[in-house]
N, C-alpha and C positions, 0 to 999 in steps of 0.2 A: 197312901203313906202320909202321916200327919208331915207338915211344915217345921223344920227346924231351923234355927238359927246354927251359922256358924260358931266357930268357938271364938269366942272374945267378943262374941256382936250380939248382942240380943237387941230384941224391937225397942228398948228404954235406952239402952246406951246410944242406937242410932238416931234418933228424937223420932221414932215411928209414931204415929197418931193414934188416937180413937177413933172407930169407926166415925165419919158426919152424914149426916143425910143418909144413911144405911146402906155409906158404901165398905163392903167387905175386905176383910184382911186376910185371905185367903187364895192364892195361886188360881186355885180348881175353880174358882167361882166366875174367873173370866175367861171368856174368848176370846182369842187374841184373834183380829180378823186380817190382817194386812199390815205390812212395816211399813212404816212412814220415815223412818231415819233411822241412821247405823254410824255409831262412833265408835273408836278405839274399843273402849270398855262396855260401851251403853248399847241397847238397842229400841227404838221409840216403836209401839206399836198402835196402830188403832183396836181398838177393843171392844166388845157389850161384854154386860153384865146382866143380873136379872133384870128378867121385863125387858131385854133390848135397849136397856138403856146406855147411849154410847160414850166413850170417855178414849183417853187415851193412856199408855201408860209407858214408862221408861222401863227399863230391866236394865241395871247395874249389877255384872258380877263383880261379886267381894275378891275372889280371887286373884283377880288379874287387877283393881283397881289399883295402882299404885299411889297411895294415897291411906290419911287415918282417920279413925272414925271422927272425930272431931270435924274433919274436912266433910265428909258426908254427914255429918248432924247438921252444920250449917245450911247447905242445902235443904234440907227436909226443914230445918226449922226456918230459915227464911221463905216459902214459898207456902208452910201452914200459918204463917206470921201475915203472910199478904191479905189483903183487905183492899185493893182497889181496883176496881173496872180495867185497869190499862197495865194488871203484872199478871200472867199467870197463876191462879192458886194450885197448892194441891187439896186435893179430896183426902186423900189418906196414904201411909206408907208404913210398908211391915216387910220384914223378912221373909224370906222363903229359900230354904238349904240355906246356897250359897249367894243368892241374889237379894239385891234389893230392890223393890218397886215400887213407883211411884205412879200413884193415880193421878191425873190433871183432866178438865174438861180438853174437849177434842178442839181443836182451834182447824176446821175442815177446808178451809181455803190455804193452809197451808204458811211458808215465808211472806215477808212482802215484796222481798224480790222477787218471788216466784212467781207473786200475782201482777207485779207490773209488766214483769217479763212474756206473760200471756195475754197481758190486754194488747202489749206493742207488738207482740205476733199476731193479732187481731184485726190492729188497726192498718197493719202495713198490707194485710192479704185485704180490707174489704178497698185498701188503697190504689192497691195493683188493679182491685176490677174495676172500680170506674174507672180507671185511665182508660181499659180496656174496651168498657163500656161508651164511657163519656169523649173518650180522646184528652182526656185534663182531668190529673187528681183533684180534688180536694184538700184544703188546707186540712192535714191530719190534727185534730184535738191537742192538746200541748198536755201533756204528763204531770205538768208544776202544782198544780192544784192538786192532786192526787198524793205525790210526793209530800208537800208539805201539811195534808191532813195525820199521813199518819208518821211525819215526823212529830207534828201538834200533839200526837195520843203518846207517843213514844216520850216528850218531854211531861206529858203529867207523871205518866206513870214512873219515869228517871226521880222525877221531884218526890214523889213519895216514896222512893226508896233512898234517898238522899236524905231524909229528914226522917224517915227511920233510922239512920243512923249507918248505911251502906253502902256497898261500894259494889255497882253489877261487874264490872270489870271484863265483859264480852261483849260490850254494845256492836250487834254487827246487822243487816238484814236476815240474818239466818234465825235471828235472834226474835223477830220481830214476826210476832204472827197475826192475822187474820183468819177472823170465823166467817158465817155463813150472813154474818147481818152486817158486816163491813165492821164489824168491833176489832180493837189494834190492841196487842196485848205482850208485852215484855215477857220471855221463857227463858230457860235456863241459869238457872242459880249455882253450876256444877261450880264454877269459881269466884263466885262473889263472894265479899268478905263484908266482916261485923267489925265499924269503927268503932262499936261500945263494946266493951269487953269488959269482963267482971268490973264491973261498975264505974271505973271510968273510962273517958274519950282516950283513944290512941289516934292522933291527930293524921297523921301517914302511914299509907304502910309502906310496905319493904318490900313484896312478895311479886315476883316474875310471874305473871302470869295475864292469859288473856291469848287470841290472835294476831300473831304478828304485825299483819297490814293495818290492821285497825287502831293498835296501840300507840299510846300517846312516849313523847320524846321520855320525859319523865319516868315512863314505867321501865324502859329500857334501860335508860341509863345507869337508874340505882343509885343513885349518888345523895338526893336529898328526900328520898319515899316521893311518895305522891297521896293525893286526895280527890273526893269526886270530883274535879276538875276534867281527871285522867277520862271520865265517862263520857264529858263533851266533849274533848276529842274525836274519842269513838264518835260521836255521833254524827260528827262535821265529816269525818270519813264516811260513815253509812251514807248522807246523804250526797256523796257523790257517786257511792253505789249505787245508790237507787237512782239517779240522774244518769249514770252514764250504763250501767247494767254490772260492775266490779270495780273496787276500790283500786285507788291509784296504781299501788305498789302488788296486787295480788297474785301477779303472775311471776313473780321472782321469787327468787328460796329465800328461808328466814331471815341467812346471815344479809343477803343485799337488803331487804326490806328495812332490816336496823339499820345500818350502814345510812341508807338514803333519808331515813327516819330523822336522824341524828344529826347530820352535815348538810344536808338540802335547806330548802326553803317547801315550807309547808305547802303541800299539794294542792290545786282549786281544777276548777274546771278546763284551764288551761293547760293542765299538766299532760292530760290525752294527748297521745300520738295523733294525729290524723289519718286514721290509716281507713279505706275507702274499703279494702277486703276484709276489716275487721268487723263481722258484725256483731258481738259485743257490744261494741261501742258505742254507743244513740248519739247520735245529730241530732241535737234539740236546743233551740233556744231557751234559755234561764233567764229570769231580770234579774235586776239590779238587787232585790228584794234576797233575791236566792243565795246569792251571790255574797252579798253582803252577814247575811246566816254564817254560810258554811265560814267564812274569813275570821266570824267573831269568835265559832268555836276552835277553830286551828290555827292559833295562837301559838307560838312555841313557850311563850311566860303563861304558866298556870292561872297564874293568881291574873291575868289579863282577858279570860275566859271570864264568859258570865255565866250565871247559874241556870240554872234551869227557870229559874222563879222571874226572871230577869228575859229572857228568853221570850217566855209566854204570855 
């Protein structure tokens, strides 16, 4: 059975692309090999296509998204709009029935929490056997360097969606992927927003959106919008995720995370429990360097945050 679009959605009204590189717009033409992530709405899979050539692709049903097409053209057209080494592209996106799908290259190592998370279950077993071995571990490798290369990738690629005119508005580790050659690469655009709008700049926006733990005082409050500022935030949070193995506030429901968000003093390295049964948690030494990052970007005055550009 041919591909139809739903009623109200055709492939032009959703900013669906032309085929590039003679990737196909058509359901049947891929294999979907294994799910790689599962959202609300979405389901991310790995895929080939002819020749084995391997990609990955999202499946968005129309039906259930609660959300308008305008909100999904963004998407689609921010991510065919990308152009730099360090943001997810997509390859192509078209309807099919009731879904929509989005082609991107396979980013095959996964989050970057995922992959720090494996190197430190790595490093802690080859740790256990020399003790076991040697009678005396070895000083384990320190994660800092690791951590801030692909915070490094994560801030170009923030900068060139910031000077396009955008706002990722979900900076989180989940967000943050790595391929097979250590390449760092910024994914999902499901809520990032276009500061340019029919032709001129909208300085702030207005719009609730994002994950909780990671969103900045501003996005919550509502009171005077917010701008990419709001993204370094996010990021001073990522990078105690990826420091500690989860964001400060992650384990408490939305309403406390606001709550704490709002009234507290901004979260750092110190804000972890101590807690010896938690392993979560990394025991790891940070410098002053690190330290001093994450504080610039968790600011609670926006305009006290530096840029990305500033940053790097």
């Amino acid at each position: 059975m041919e591909d139809s679009a739903p009623q109200g959605a055709t492939d032009a009204q959703l900013g669906a692309a032309a085929p590039c590189e003679s990737w196909p717009t058509s359901a049947q033409s891929y294999e979907l090999i294994g799910k790689i992530g599962q959202g609300a709405f979405a389901t991310v899979w790995r895929a080939h296509v002819s020749e084995k050539k391997a990609c990955a692709v999202k499946v968005l049903n129309l039906d259930h998204v609660d959300t308008n097409l305008s909100e999904i053209r963004q998407e689609v057209q921010a991510m065919r709009l990308s152009a730099h080494p360090n943001v997810l592209t997509c390859h192509t996106a078209f309807v099919s029935n009731t879904q929509l799908w989005l082609v991107t290259p396979l980013m095959r190592k996964g989050s970057s929490l995922h992959c720090l998370q494996t190197a430190r279950r790595v490093m802690r077993t080859q740790q256990q056997q020399q003790q076991q071995q040697e009678g005396e571990a070895r000083v384990t490798p320190s994660m800092e360097d690791h951590i801030l290369y692909i915070l490094h990738e994560t801030l170009l690629g923030l900068q060139y969606i910031h000077e396009n005119g955008q706002i990722h508005r979900d900076i989180k580790a989940g967000n943050i992927l790595l391929d097979g050659n250590g390449d760092v690469r910024i994914a999902d655009f499901g809520v990032s927003g276009w500061l340019v709008q029919a032709g001129s700049q909208q300085e702030k926006a207005k719009t609730f959106v994002g994950t909780p733990a990671w969103m900045a005082p501003e996005v919550m409050e509502q009171v005077h919008g917010y701008d990419t500022k709001a993204d370094l935030w996010s990021l001073g949070i990522t990078a105690l995720e990826l420091a500690k193995g989860y964001a400060p506030y992650a384990k408490y429901p939305p309403m406390k995370v606001l709550i704490l968000t709002i009234q507290e003093d901004p979260p750092s390295l110190d804000s972890y429990d101590e807690d010896e049964d938690d392993d979560d948690c990394v025991d790891e030494e940070f410098s002053t360097d690190f330290r001093s990052l994450v504080s610039l970007c968790l600011q609670r005055n926006p305009s006290k945050r530096p840029t990305c550009r500033e940053l790097l």
